[in-house]
C-alpha positions as CSV (number, residue, x, y, z in Angstrom):
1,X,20.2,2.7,-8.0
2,X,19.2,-0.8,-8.2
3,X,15.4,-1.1,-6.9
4,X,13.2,-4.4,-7.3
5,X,9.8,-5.3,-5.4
6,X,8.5,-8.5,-4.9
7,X,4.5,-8.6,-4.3
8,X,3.9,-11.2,-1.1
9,X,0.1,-10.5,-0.8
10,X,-2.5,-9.8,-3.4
11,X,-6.1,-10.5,-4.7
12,X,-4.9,-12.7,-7.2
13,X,-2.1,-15.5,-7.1
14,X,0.6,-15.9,-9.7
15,X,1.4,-19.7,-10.0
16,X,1.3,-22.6,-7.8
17,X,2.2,-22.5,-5.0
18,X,1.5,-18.8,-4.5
19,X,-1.4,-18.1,-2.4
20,X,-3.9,-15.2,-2.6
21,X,-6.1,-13.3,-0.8
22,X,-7.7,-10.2,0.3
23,X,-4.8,-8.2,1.0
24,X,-1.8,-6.3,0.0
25,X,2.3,-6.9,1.0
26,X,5.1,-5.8,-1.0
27,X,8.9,-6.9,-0.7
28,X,11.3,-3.8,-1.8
29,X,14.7,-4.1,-2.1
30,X,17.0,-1.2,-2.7
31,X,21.1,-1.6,-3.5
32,X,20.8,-4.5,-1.6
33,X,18.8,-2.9,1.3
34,X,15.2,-4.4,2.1
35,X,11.8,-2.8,3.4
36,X,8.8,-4.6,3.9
37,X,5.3,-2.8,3.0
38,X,2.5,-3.9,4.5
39,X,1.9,-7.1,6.0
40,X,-1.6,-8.8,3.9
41,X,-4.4,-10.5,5.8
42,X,-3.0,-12.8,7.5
43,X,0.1,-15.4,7.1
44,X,0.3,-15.5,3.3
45,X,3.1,-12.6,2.7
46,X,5.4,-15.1,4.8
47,X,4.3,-18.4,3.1
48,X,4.4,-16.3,-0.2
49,X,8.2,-15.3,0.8
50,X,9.5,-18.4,1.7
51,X,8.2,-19.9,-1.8
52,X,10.5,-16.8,-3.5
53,X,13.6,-17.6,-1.4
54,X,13.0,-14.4,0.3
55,X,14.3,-13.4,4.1
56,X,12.3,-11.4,5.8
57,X,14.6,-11.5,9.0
58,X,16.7,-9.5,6.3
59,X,14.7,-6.8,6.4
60,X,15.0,-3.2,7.9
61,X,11.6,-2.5,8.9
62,X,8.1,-2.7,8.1
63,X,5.8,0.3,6.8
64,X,1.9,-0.1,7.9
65,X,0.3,2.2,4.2
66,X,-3.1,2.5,6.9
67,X,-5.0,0.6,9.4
68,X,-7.1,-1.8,7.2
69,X,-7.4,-5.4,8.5
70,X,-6.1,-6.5,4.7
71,X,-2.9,-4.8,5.2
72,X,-2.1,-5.0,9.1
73,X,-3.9,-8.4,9.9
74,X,-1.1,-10.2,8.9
75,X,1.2,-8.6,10.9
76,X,1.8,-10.8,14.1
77,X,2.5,-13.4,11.3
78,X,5.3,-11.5,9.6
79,X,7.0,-10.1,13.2
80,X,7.4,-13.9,14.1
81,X,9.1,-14.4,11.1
82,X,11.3,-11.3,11.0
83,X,11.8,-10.9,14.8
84,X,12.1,-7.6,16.4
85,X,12.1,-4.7,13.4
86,X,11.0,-1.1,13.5
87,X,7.6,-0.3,12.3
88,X,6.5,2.7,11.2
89,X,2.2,4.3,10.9
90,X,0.4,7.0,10.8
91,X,-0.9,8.0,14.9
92,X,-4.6,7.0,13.8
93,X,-3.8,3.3,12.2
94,X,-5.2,1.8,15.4
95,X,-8.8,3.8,15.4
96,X,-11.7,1.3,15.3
97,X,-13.1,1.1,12.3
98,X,-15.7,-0.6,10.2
99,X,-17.2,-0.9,7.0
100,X,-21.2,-0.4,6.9
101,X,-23.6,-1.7,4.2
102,X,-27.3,-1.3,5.2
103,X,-27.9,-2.8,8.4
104,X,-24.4,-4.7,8.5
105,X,-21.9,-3.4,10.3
106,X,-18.2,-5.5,10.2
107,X,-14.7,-4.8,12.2
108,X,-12.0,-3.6,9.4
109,X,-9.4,-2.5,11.3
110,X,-6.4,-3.5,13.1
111,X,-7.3,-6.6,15.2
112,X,-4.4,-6.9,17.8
113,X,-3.8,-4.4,20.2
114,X,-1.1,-1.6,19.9
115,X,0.8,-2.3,22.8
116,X,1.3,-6.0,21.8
117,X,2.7,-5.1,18.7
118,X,4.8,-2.3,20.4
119,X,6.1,-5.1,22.5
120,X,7.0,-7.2,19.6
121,X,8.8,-4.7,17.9
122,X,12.4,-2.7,18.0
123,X,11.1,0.6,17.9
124,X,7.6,1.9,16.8
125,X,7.5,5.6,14.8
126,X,4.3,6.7,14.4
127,X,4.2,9.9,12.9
128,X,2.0,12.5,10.1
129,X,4.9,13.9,8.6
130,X,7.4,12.1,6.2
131,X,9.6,9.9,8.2
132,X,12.8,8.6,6.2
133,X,12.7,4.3,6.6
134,X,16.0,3.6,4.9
135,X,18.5,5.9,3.0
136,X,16.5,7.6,0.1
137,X,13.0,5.8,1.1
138,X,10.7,7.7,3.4
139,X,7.1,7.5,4.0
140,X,5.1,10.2,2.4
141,X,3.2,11.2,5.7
142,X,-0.5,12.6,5.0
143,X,-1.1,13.0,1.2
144,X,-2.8,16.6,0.6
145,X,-6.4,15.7,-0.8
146,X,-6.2,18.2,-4.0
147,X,-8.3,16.4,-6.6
148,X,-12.2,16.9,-7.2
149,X,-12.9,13.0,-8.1
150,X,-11.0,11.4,-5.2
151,X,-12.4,10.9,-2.0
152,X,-13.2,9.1,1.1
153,X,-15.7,6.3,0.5
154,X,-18.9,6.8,1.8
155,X,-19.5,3.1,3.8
156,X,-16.3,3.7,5.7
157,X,-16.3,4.6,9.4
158,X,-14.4,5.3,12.5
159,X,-16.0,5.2,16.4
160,X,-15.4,8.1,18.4
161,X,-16.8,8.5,21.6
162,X,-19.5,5.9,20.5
163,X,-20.8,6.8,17.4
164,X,-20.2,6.1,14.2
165,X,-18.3,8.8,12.0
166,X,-16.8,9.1,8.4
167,X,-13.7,8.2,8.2
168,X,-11.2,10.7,6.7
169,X,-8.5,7.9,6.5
170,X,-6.0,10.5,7.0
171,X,-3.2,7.7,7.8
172,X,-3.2,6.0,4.1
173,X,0.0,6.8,2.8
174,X,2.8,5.7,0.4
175,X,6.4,4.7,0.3
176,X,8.2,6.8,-2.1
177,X,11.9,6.0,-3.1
178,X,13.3,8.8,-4.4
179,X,16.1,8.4,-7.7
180,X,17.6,11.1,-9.8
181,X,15.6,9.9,-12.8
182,X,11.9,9.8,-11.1
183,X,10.9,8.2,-7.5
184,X,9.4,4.8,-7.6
185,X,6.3,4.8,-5.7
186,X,4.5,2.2,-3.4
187,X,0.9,2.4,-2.7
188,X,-1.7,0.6,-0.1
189,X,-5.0,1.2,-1.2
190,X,-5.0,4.6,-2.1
191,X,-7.5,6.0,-0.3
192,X,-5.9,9.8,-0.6
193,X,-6.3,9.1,-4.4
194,X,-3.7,7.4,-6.5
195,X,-3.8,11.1,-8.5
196,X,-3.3,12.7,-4.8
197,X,-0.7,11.0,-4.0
198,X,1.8,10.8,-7.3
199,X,1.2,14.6,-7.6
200,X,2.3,14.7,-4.1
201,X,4.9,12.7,-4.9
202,X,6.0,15.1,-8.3
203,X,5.7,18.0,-5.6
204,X,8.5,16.7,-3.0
205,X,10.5,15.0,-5.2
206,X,13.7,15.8,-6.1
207,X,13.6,14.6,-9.7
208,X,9.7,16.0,-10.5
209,X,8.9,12.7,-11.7
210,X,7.3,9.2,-11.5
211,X,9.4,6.5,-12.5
212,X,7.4,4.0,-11.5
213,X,4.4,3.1,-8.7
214,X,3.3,-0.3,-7.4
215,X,0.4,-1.0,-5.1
216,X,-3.9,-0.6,-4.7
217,X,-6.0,1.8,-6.3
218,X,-9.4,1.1,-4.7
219,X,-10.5,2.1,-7.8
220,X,-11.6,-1.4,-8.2
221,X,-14.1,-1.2,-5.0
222,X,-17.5,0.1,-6.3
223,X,-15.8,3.6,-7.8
224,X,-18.3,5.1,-11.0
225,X,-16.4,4.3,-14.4
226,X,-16.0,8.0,-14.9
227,X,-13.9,8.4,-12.1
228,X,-11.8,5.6,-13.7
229,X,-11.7,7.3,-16.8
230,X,-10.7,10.6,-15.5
231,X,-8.2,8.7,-13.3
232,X,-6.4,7.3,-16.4
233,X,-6.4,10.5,-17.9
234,X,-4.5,11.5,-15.3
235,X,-1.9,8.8,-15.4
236,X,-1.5,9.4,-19.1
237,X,-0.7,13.1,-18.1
238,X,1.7,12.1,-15.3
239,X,3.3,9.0,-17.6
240,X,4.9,6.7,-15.2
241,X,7.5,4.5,-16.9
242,X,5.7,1.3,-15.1
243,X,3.0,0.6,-13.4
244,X,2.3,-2.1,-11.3
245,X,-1.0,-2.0,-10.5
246,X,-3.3,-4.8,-8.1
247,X,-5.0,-5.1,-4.7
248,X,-8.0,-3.4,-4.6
249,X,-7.5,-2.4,-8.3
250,X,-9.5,-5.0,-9.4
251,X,-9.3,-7.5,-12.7
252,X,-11.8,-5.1,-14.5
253,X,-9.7,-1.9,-14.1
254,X,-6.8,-3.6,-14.5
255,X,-7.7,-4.9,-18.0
256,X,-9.0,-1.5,-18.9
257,X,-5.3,0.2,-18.2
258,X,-3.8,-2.8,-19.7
259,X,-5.5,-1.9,-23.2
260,X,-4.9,1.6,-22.4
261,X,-1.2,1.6,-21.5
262,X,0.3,-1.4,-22.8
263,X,3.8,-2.2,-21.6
264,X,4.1,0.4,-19.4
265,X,1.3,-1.5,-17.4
266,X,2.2,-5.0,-15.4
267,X,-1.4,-6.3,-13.6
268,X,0.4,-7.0,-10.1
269,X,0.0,-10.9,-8.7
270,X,1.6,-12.6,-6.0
271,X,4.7,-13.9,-6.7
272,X,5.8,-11.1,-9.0
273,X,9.2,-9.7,-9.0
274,X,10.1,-7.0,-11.0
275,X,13.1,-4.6,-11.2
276,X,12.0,-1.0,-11.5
C-alpha cells in the first residue's frame, strides 16, 4: 500500500514560497486515492497546494479532526477550490466555543454557519462512531479518554443555554489508514491525547500497530514538561516507525523528540511531503 501525506497548513513554513500560520491541513494520498484533512485557518492549504502541484478538485472528501477555527476556518477557501466533496465531523464541530484567559474571552470555533457549508457540499456525515472516508481510511469517531495525564484544557469552553461550560471536546478525532504492517495515523490537535488516541488506534486495528502518525499534539500549548515527558515515554513504548509531528506541537517539543527519537522523528512544516 503506497501512502504519502503532504502538510498544506502548519505553524511553521518550509521554503519560499510556502506560507504559514496558525493552523493545521494535511494532503493524504493512498494507491493513488486522495483525502483532505483539515482545512488550516484560512486560504493557505490552497495557496500551499497549488505551489506543490497538488489538485484538490482530485480529492474524495474532506475530514473536519474538530471544530477549532485553525482547522475549519479555512474551509470555505478549500470547497471553492475543490467544488462540491463530502465532508465528514463529529455532531458537536459546530458548538460555539471560545478560549478564556482572565477577563478575555475570544470566538474559536467554526465561523460560517452549518447550513452554508452543507449547501456547498456533496453530502455531509456527521457522525460519533467510525465512519469509513475511502477504502481502508476511516475516521476513528470519539477516542476513549483512558490515560491519567491527558485531558481537556482548562481555558477551553463551550456555551450552552448561555453560560459558559468546559468543553469536553468530544469531536477531536483522527484519521487512521489501516495497513497489514501498522495503520498510519493522522492527528488534529489531539485534544483526546495523542497516547489516547494511538492506543485506540492499537485497539481497532487490524495489524496492533503504529506504523506511523502525522498531525498536532497540543502538547506545545502551555502542557507541564512532565506531561511531555511521560508522553514520550509513551511513544517510546508504542515505537512508531515515523513520526511526523507539528501544529500545536510546538518548536520546543519538537526539538525535545528530535533528540530523543532521532530518525524516526520528522518536525512537520508546510510544504512537506513524505511517503509513509
Amino acid at each position: 500500500m503506497e501512502i504519502k501525506v503532504g502538510v498544506l497548513d502548519d505553524n511553521i513554513a518550509g521554503v519560499p514560497p510556502f506560507r504559514a500560520e496558525h493552523g493545521l491541513s494535511v494532503w493524504l494520498e493512498v494507491d493513488g486515492r486522495s483525502f483532505l484533512w483539515d482545512c488550516g485557518q484560512t486560504d493557505l492549504a490552497v495557496f500551499n497546494a497549488r505551489v506543490l502541484g497538488i489538485d484538490l478538485r482530485l480529492i474524495e472528501g474532506i475530514g473536519v479532526s474538530h471544530g477549532h477555527l485553525d482547522h475549519a476556518g479555512g474551509l470555505l477557501a478549500v470547497l471553492q477550490a475543490t467544488g462540491r466533496k463530502k465532508l465528514y465531523a463529529h455532531p458537536d464541530a459546530w458548538l460555539p466555543r471560545y478560549l478564556v484567559a482572565g477577563n478575555a474571552r475570544v470566538f474559536v470555533g467554526i465561523v460560517y454557519r452549518f447550513d452554508a457549508i452543507e449547501s456547498m457540499c456533496e453530502s455531509v456525515v456527521l457522525s460519533r462512531e467510525p465512519v469509513e472516508v475511502m477504502p481502508g481510511v476511516s475516521l476513528t469517531g470519539e477516542v476513549p479518554r483512558i490515560t491519567d495525564f491527558e485531558g481537556p484544557e482548562p481555558n477551553l469552553f463551550i456555551e450552552k443555554d448561555g453560560n459558559l461550560i468546559a468543553d469536553p471536546l468530544l469531536d477531536d478525532q483522527a484519521l487512521v489508514v489501516d495497513t497489514p504492517d501498522g495503520a498510519v495515523v493522522l492527528t488534529g490537535c489531539a485534544h483526546s491525547g495523542i497516547v489516547n488516541i494511538l492506543k485506540h488506534v492499537i485497539a481497532t486495528s487490524s495489524s496492533g500497530r503504529i506504523r506511523a502518525v502525522v498531525g498536532g499534539t497540543h502538547l506545545g500549548m502551555g502542557a507541564p514538561v512532565s506531561r511531555v515527558e511521560v508522553t514520550m515515554d509513551h511513544l517510546e513504548e508504542i515505537a512508531p516507525d515515523k513520526m511526523i509531528f507539528n501544529h500545536c506541537t510546538g518548536s520546543v517539543v519538537m526539538s525535545r523528540m528530535l533528540d530523543r527519537f532521532k530518525s524516526s522523528f520528522i518536525p512537520g512544516v508546510t510544504g512537506l511531503v513524505t511517503e509513509l
